[in-house]
C-alpha positions in Angstrom: 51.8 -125.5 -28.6 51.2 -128.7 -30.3 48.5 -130.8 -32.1 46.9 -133.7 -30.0 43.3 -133.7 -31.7 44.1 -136.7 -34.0 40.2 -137.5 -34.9 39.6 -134.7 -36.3 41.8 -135.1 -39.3 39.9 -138.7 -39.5 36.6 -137.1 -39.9 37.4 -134.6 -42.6 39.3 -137.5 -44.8 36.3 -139.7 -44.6 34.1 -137.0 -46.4 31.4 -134.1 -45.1 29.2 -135.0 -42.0 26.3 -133.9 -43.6 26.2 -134.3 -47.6 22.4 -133.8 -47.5 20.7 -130.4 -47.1 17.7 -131.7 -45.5 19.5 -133.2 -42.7 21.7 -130.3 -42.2 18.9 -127.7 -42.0 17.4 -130.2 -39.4 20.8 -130.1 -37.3 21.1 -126.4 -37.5 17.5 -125.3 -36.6 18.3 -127.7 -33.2 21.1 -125.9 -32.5 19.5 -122.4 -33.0 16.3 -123.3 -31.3 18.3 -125.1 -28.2 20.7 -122.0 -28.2 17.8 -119.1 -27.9 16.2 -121.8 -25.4 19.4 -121.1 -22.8 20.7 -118.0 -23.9 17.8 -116.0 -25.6 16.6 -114.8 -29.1 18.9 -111.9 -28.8 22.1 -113.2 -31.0 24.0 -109.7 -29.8 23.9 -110.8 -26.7 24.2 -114.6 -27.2 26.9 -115.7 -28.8 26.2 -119.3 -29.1 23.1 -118.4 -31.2 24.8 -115.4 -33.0 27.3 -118.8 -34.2 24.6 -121.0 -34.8 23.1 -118.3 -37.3 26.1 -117.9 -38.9 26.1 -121.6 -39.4 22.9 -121.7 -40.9 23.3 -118.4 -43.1 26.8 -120.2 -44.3 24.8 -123.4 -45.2 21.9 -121.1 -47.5 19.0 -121.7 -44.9 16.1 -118.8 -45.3 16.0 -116.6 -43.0 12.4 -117.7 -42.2 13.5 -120.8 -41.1 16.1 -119.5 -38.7 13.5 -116.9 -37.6 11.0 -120.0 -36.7 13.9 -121.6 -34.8 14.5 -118.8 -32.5 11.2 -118.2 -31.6 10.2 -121.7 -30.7 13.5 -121.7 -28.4 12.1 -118.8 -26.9 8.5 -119.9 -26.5 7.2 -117.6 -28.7 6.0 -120.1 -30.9 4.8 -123.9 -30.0 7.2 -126.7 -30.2 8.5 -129.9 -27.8 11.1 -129.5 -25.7 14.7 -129.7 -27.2 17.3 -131.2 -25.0 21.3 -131.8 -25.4 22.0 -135.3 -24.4 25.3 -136.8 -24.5 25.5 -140.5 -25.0 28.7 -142.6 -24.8 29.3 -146.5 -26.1 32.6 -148.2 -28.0 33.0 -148.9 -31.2 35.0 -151.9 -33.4 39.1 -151.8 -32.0 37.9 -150.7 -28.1 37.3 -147.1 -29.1 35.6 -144.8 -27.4 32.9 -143.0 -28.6 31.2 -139.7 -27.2 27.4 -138.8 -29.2 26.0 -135.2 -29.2 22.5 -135.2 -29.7 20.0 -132.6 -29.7 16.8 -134.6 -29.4 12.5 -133.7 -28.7 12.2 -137.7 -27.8 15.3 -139.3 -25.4 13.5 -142.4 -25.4 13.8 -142.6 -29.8 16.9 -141.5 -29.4 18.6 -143.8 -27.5 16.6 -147.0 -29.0 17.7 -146.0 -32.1 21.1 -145.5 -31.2 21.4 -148.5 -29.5 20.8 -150.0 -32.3 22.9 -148.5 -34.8 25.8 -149.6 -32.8 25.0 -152.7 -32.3 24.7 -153.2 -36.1 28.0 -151.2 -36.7 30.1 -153.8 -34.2 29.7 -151.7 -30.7 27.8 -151.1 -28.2 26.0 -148.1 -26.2 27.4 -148.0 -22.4 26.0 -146.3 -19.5 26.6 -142.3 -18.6 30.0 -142.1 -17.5 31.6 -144.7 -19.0 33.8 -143.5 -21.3 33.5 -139.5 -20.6 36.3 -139.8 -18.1 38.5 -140.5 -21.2 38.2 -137.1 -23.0 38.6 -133.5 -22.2 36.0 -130.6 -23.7 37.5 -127.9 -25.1 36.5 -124.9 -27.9 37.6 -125.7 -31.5 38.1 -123.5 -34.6 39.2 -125.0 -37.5 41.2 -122.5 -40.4 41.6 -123.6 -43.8 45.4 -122.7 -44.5 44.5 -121.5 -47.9 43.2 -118.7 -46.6 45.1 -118.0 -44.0 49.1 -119.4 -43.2 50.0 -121.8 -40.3 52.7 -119.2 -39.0 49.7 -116.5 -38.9 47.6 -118.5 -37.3 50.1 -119.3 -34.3 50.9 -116.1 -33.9 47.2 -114.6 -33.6 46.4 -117.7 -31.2 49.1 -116.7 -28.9 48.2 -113.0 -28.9 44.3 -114.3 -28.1 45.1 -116.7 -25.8 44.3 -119.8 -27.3 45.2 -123.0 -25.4 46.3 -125.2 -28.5 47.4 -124.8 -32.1 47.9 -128.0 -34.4 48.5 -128.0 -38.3 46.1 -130.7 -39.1 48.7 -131.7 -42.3 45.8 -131.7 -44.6 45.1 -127.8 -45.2 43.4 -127.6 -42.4 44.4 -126.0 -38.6 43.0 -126.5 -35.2 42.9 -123.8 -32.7 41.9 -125.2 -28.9 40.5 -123.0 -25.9 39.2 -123.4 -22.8 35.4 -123.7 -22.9 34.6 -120.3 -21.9 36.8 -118.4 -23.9 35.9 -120.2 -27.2 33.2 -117.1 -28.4 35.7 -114.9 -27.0 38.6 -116.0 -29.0 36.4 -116.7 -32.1 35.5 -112.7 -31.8 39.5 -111.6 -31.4 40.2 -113.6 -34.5 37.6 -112.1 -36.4 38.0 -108.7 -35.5 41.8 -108.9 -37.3 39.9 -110.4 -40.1 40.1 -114.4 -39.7 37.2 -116.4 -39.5 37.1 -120.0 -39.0 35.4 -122.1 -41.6 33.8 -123.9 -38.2 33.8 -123.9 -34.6 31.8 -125.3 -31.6 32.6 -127.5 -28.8 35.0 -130.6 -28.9 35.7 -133.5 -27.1 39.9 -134.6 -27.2 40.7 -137.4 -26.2 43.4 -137.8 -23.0 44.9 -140.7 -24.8 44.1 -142.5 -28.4 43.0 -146.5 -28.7 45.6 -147.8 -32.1 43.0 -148.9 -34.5 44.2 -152.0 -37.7 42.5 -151.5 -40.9 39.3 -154.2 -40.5 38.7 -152.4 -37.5 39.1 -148.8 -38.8 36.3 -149.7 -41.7 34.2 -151.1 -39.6 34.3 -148.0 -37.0 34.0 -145.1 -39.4 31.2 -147.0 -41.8 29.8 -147.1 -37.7 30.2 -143.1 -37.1 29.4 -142.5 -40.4 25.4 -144.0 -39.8 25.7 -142.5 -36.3 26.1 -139.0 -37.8 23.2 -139.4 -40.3 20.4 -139.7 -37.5 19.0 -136.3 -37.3 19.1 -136.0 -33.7 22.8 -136.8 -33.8 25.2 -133.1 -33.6 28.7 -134.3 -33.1 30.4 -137.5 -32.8 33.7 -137.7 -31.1 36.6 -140.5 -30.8 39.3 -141.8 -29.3 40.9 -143.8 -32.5 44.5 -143.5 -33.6 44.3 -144.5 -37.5 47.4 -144.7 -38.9 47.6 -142.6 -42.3 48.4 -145.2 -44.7 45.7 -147.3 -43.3 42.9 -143.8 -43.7 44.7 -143.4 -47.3 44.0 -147.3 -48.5 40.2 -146.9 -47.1 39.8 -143.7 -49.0 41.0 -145.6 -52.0 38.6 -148.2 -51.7 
């Protein structure tokens, strides 16, 4: 097995996605209330909303709140329509860029996208215009403080994970196929590791090499993507070089 996911590393350099509680609680009621929309209110038997809870409890939300969520994704209590909409676009350097929203108004949305990359040096493309370029796989992410590369591997092979990589900054990434990401995410925690996150990710099949003007300008880019409370996950197909990340962290 062998690392491939180079973005990720990129993302956890630059800082947290979400430093501000407000807009994290509004990310994670999305995802519980879109999760007991298509699955039901009944985390036992749903594990995408079981994980989305877990999420939220890990991130201090009251249980009110999460309560609310589920029921207004079950219709149990009134609230617009939540939908998962993918948008895809390029950033500075030709990269690729792949945009997991959660949204009650496309037509917001996608203005105010639009926008933010045309301001940030890209621009929004049409549905299938750079999708082609990545695969979607389950991703769990293990802080190696807790728990040793070696330890990892060997539990990822006995669940049958499809890809390990040591992320070189205390961090591991354990791939699966889509379907079997709750199921793997369940084995590891039933021998007593649990990941500090997991969900769905977009690799890329090959990376774009990014220079360092370019490299500012596309993560200040992701960085306002990310902020827009519709926005879940951003993915990309850059290939920063390290000592370029480490001179833009420095500044």
């Amino acid at each position: 097995m062998s690392g491939h996911n180079k973005w990720s590393k990129v993302k956890r350099i630059k800082g947290p996605l979400d430093a501000k509680r407000g807009k994290l609680f509004t990310k994670l009621i999305k995802e519980i209330t879109v999760a007991a929309r298509l699955g039901g209110g009944n985390p036992d038997g749903n594990p995408r909303l079981r994980q989305a809870i877990n999420a939220a409890k890990g991130a201090s939300m009251p249980k009110d709140n999460i309560e609310r969520a589920i029921k207004k994704g079950t219709g149990e209590l009134e609230g617009a329509m939540i939908e998962e909409i993918t948008y895809e676009g390029y950033g500075p350097g030709g990269v690729a860029l792949l945009v997991e929203t959660t949204t009650d108004n496309k037509n917001r949305t996608v203005n105010d996208l639009r926008t933010l990359f045309k301001s940030g040096g890209g621009s929004l493309g049409e549905s299938g215009s750079v999708a082609w370029m990545f695969n979607r796989y389950g991703q769990l992410i293990f802080e190696n403080l807790k728990y040793p590369e070696d330890k990892i591997m060997e539990a990822a092979l006995e669940v049958g994970a499809q890809d390990v990589s040591s992320q070189g900054d205390g961090f591991s990434e354990v791939l699966t196929e889509v379907a079997d990401l709750y199921r793997v995410r369940e084995a590891f925690e039933k021998i007593g590791m649990t990941p500090s996150q997991s969900g769905f990710s977009y690799v890329a099949k090959s990376t774009v090499p990014v220079n360092k003007e370019s490299a500012k300008q596309l993560i200040e880019l992701i960085d306002c993507i990310e902020e827009h409370d519709d926005v879940q996950r951003v993915h990309a197909n850059a290939d920063i070089d390290e000592k370029i990340l480490a001179e833009l962290q420095g500044q």
